[in-house]
C-alpha atoms as a printed R data frame, in Angstrom:
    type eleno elety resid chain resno      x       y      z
1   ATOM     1    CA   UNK     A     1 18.317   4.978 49.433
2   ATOM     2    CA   UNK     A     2 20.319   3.563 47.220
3   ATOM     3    CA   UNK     A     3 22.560   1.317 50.098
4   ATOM     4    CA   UNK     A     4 19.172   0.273 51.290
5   ATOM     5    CA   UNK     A     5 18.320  -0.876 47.087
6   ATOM     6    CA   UNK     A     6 21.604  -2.475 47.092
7   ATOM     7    CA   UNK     A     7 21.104  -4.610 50.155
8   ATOM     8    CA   UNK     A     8 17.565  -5.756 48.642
9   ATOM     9    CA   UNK     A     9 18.752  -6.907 45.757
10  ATOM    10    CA   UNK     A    10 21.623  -8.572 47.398
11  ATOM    11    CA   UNK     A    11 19.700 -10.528 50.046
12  ATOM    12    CA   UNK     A    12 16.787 -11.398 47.178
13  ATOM    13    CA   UNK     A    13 19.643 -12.935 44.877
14  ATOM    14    CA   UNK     A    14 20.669 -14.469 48.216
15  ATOM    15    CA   UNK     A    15 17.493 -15.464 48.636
16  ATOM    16    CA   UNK     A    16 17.241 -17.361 44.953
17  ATOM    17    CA   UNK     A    17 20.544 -18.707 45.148
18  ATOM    18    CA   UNK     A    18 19.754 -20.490 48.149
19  ATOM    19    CA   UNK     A    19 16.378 -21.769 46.520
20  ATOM    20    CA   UNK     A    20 17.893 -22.720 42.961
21  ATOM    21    CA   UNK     A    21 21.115 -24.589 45.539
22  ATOM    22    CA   UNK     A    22 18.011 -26.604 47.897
23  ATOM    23    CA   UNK     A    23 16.092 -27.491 44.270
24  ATOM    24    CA   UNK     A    24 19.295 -28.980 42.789
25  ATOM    25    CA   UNK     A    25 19.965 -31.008 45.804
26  ATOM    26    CA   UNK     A    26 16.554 -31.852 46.133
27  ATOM    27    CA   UNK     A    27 16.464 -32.873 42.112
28  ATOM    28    CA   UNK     A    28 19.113 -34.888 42.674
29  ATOM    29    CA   UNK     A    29 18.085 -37.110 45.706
30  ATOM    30    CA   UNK     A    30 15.249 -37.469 43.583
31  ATOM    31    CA   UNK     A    31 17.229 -39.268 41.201
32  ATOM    32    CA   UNK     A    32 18.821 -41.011 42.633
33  ATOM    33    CA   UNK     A    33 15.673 -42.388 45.018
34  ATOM    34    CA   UNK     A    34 14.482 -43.304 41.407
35  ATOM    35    CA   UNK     A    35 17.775 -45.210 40.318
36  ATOM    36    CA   UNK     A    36 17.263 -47.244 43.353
37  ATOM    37    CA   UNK     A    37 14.183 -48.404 43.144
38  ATOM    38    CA   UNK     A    38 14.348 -48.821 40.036
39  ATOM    39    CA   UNK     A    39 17.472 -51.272 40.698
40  ATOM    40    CA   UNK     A    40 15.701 -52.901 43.314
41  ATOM    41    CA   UNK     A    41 11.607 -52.647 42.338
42  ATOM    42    CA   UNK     A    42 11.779 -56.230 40.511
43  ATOM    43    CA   UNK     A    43 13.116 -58.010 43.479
44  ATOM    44    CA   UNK     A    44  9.788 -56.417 45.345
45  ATOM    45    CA   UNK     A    45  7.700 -58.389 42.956
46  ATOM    46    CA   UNK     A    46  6.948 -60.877 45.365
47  ATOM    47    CA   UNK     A    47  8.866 -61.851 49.040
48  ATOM    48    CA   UNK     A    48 12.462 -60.931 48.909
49  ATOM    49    CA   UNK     A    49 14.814 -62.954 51.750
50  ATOM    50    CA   UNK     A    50 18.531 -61.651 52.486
51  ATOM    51    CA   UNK     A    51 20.384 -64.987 52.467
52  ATOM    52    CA   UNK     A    52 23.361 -64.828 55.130
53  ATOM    53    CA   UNK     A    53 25.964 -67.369 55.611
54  ATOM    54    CA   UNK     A    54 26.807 -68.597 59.053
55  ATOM    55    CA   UNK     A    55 29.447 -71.391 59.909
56  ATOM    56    CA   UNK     A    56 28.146 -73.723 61.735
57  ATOM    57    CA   UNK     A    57 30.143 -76.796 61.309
58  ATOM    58    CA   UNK     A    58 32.364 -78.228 64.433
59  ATOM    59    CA   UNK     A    59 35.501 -76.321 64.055
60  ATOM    60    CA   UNK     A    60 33.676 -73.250 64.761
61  ATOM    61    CA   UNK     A    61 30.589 -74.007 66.999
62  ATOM    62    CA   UNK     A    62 33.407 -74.988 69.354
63  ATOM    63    CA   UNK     A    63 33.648 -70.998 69.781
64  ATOM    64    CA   UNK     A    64 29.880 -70.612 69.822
65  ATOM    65    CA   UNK     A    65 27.646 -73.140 69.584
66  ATOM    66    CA   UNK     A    66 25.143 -70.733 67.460
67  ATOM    67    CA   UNK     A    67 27.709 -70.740 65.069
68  ATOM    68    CA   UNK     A    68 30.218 -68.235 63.371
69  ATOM    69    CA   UNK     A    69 29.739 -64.968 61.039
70  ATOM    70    CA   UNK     A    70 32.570 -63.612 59.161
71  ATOM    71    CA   UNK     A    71 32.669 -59.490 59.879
72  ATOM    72    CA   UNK     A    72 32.386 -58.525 56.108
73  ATOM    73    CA   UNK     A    73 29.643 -60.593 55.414
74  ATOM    74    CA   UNK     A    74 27.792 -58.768 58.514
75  ATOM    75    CA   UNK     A    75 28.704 -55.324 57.364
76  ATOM    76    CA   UNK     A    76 27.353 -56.252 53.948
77  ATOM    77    CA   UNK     A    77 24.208 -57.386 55.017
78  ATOM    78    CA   UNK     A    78 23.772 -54.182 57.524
79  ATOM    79    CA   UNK     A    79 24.418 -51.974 54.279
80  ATOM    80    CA   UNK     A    80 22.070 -53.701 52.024
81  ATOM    81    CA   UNK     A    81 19.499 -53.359 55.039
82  ATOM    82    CA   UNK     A    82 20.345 -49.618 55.457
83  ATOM    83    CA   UNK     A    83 20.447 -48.785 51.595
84  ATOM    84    CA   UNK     A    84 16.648 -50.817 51.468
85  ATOM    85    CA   UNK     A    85 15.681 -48.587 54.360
86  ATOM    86    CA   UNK     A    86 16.755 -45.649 52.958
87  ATOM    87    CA   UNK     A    87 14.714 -46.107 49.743
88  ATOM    88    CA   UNK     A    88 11.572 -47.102 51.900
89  ATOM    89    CA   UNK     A    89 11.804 -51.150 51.055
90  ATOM    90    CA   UNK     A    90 11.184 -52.809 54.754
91  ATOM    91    CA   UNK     A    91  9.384 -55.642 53.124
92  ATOM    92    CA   UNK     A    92 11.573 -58.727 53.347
93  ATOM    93    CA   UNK     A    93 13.332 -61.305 55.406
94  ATOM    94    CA   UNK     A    94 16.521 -62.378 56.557
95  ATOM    95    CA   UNK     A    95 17.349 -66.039 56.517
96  ATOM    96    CA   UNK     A    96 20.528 -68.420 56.872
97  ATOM    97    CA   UNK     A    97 21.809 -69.533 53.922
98  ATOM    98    CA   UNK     A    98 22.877 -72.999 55.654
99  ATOM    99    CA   UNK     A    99 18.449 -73.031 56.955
100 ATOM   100    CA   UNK     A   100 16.912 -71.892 53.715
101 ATOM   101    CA   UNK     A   101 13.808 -73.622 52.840
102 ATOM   102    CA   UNK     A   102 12.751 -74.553 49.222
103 ATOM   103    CA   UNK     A   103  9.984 -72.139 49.103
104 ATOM   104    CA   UNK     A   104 12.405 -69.438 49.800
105 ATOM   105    CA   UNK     A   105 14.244 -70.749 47.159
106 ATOM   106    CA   UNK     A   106 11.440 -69.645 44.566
107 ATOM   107    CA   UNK     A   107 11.155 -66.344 45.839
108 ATOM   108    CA   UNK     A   108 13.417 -62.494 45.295
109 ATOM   109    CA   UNK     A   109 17.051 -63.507 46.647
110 ATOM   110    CA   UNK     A   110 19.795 -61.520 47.682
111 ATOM   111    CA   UNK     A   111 23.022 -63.979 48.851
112 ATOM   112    CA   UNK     A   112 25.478 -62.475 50.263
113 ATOM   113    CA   UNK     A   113 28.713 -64.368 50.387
114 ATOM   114    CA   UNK     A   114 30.816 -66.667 47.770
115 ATOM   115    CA   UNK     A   115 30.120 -69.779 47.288
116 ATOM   116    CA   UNK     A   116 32.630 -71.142 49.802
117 ATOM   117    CA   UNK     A   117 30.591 -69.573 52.670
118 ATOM   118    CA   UNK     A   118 27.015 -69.493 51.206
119 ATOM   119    CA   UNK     A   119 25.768 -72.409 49.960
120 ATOM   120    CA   UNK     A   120 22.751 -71.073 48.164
121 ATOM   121    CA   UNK     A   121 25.590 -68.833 46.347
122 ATOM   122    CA   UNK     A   122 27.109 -72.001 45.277
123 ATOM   123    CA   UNK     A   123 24.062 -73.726 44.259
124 ATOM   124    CA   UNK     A   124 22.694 -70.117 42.404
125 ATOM   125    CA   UNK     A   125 26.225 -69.795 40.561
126 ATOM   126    CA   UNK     A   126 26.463 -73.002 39.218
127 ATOM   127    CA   UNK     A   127 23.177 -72.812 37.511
128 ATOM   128    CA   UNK     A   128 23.972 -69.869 35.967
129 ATOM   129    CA   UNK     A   129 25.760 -68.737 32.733
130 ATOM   130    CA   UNK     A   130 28.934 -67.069 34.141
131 ATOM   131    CA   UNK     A   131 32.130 -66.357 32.796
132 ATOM   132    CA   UNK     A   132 33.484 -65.026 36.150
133 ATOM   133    CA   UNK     A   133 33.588 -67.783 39.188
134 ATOM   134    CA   UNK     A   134 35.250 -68.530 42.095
135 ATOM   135    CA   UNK     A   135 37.984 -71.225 41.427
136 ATOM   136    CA   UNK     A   136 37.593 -73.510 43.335
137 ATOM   137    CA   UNK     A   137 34.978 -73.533 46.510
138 ATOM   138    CA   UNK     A   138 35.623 -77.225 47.369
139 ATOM   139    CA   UNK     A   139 39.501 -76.126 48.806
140 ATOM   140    CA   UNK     A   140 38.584 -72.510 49.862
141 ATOM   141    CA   UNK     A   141 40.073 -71.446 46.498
142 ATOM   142    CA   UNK     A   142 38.785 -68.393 46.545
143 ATOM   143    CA   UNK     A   143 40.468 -66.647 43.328
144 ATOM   144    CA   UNK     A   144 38.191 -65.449 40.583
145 ATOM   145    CA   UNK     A   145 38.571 -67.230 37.505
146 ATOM   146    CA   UNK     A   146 37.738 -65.447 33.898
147 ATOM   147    CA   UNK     A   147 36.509 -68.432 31.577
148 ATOM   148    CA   UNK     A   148 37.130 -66.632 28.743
149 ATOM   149    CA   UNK     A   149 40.650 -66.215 29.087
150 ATOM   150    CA   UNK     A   150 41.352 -68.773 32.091
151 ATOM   151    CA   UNK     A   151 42.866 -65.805 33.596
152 ATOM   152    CA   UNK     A   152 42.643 -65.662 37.665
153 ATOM   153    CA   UNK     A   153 42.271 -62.679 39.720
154 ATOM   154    CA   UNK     A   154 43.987 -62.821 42.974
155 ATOM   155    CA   UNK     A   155 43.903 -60.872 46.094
156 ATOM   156    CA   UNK     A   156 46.840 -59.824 47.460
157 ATOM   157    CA   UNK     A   157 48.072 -60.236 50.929
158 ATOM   158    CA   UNK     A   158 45.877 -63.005 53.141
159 ATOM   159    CA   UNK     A   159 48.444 -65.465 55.089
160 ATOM   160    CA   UNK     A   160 51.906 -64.556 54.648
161 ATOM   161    CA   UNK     A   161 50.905 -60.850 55.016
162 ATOM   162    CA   UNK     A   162 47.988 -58.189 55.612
163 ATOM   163    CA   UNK     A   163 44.993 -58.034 53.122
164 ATOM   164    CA   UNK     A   164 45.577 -55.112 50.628
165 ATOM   165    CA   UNK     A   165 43.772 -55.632 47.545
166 ATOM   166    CA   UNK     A   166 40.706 -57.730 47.449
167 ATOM   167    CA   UNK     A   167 38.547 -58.835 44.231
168 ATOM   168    CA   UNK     A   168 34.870 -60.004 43.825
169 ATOM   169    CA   UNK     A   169 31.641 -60.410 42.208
170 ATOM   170    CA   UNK     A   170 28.233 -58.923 41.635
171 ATOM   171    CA   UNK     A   171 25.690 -60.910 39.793
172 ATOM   172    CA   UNK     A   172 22.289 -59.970 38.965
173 ATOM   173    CA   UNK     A   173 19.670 -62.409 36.698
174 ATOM   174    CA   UNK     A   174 16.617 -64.297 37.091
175 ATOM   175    CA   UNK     A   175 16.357 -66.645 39.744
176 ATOM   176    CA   UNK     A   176 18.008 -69.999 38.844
177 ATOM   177    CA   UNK     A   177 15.213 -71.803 40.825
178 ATOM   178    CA   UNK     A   178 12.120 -69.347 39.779
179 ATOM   179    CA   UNK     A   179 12.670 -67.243 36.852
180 ATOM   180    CA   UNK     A   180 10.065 -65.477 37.356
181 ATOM   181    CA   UNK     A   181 11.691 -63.810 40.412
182 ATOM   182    CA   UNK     A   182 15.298 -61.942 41.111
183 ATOM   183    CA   UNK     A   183 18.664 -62.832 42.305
184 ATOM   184    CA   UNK     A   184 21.838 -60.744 43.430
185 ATOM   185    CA   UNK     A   185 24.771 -61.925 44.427
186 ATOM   186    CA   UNK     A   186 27.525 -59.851 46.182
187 ATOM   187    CA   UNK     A   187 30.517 -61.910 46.679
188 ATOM   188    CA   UNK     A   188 34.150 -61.260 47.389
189 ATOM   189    CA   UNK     A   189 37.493 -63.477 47.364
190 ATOM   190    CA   UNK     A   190 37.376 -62.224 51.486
191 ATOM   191    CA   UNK     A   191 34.705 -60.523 53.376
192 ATOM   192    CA   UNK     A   192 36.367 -56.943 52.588
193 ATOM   193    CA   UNK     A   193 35.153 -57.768 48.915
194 ATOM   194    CA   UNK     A   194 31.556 -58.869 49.939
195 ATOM   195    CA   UNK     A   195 31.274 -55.364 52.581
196 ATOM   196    CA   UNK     A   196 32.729 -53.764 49.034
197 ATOM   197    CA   UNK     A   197 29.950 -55.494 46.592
198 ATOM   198    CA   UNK     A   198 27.372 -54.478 48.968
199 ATOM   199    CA   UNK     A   199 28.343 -51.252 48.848
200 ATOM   200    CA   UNK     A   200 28.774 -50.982 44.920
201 ATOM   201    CA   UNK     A   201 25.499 -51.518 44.658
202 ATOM   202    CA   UNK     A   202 24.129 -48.428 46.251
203 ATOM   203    CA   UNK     A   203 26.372 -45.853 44.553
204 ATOM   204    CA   UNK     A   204 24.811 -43.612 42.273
205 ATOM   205    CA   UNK     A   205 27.717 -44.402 39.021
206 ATOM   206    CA   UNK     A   206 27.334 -48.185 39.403
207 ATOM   207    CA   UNK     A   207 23.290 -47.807 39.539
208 ATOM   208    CA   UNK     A   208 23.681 -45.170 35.759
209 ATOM   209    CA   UNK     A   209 24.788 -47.831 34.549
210 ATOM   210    CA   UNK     A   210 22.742 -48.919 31.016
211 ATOM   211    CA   UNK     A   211 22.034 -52.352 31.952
212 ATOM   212    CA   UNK     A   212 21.595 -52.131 35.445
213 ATOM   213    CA   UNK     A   213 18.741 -49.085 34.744
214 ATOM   214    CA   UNK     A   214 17.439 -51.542 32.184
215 ATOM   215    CA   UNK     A   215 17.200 -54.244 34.377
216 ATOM   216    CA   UNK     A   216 19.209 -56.556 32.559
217 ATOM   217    CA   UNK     A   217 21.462 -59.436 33.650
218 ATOM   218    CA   UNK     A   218 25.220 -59.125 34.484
219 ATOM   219    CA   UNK     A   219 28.285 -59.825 36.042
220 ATOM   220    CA   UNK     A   220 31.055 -57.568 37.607
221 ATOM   221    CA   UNK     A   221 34.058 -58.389 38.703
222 ATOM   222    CA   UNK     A   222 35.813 -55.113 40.470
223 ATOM   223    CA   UNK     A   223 38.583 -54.512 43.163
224 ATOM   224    CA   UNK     A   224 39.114 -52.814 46.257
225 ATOM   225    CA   UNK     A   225 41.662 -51.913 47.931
226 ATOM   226    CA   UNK     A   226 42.605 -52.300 51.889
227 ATOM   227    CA   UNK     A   227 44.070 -49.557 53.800
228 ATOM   228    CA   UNK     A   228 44.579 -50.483 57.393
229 ATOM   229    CA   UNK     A   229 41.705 -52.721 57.397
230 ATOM   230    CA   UNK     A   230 39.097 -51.247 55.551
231 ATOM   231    CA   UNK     A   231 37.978 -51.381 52.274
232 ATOM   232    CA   UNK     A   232 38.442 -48.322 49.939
233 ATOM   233    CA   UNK     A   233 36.801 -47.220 47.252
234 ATOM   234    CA   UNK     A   234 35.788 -50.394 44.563
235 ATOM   235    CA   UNK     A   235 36.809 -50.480 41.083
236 ATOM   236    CA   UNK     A   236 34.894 -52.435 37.966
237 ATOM   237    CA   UNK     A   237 36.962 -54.107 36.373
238 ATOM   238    CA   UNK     A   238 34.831 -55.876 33.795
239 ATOM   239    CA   UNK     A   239 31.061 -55.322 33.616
240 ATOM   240    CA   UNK     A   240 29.515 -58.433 31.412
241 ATOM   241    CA   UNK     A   241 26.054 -58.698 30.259
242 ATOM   242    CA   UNK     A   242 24.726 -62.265 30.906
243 ATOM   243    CA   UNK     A   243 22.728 -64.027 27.886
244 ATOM   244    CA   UNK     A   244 19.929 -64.991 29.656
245 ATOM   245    CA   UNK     A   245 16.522 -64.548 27.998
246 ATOM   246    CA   UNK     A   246 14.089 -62.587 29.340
247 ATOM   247    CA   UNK     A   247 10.535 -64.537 30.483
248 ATOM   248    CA   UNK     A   248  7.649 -62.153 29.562
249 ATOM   249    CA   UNK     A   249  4.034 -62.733 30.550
């Protein structure tokens, strides 16, 4: 009798172990399902479009006349679609960055790409308060430059050798062109920093953050490193608050 009490007990504590494990998990999905949307809810407010630079010019429509698309800049987009999936957000639109129409202008952005590649980046960036941009679009420079130090960040690698560390830039605020809607930027010096940004993003220690949960605006500038061609792990360097007032109704 006493085997057959033993093995009770023992498969009903198995029994609430396995409960108490499934409600933990489940408690934390749950938060962070809410983290997300919360992140993303205010660019919902209205049509959101995924803006997604394609190089079109003659040196590469020679390959394809439909034009070029640089492989990090595709990943990014596919995890930004996935991660919007994922938290049940299917309502928005993907556009070129090179086609965008003025009303799309006005509405939720997300621009993927620096402002060498995206235009609407460029535009977006220049209009806004930063103290982190890229150095200089005009020549491809694509180093990040600190204005309050005049202290550039530099990937390492790119011509003279493979890609190993790679820098670049999230930026969230008001719309430039309609504050009353959203706009995120995920840029990096090379596509392995825009796949990174994307990814940054959606991960549950970047989304704790105060401001982000607040919904406040920012700038990050973080690093990732390259390990036969892909990108690790990002790092924040500096997370910034950007003083942009807040329009209320």
């Amino acid at each position: 009798m006493d085997r057959i009490d033993d093995l009770m007990i023992n498969l009903v504590a198995a029994a609430i172990g396995f409960s108490v494990a499934r409600l933990s998990s489940g408690i934390q999905r749950a938060l962070r399902l809410r983290r997300a949307r919360r992140f993303w809810h205010p660019f919902v407010d209205g049509k959101l479009y995924l803006a997604f630079p394609v190089f079109d010019d003659a040196k590469h429509t020679a390959w394809d006349p439909s034009g070029l698309a640089g492989v990090g800049d595709v990943v990014a987009l596919t995890v930004v679609e996935k991660h919007l999936r994922s938290i049940r957000l299917r309502d928005y639109g993907i556009c070129y960055s090179h086609l965008i129409a003025g009303d799309q202008l006005n509405s939720n952005l997300v621009l993927i790409a620096g402002p060498d590649a995206n235009r609407v980046s460029r535009m977006a960036m220049e209009r806004l308060p930063l103290t982190f941009v890229f150095n200089d679009p005009d020549k491809n420079d694509v180093r990040i430059l600190d204005r309050t130090n005049e202290r550039l960040h530099c990937s390492i690698g790119r011509k003279e050798s493979p890609l190993t560390t790679d820098f670049g830039l999230i930026v969230r605020a008001q719309n430039p062109f309609n504050r009353e809607r959203q706009i995120l930027i995920i840029a990096g010096s090379y596509g392995f920093g825009t796949a990174a940004a994307a990814t940054l993003v959606t991960t549950p220690a970047f989304l704790k953050r105060d401001i982000v949960q607040q919904g406040g605006s920012f700038e990050a500038l973080f690093s990732v490193d390259i390990v036969e061609n892909v990108a690790q792990e990002p790092i924040v360097k500096e997370f910034r608050e950007l003083n942009i007032p807040v329009l209320t109704p």
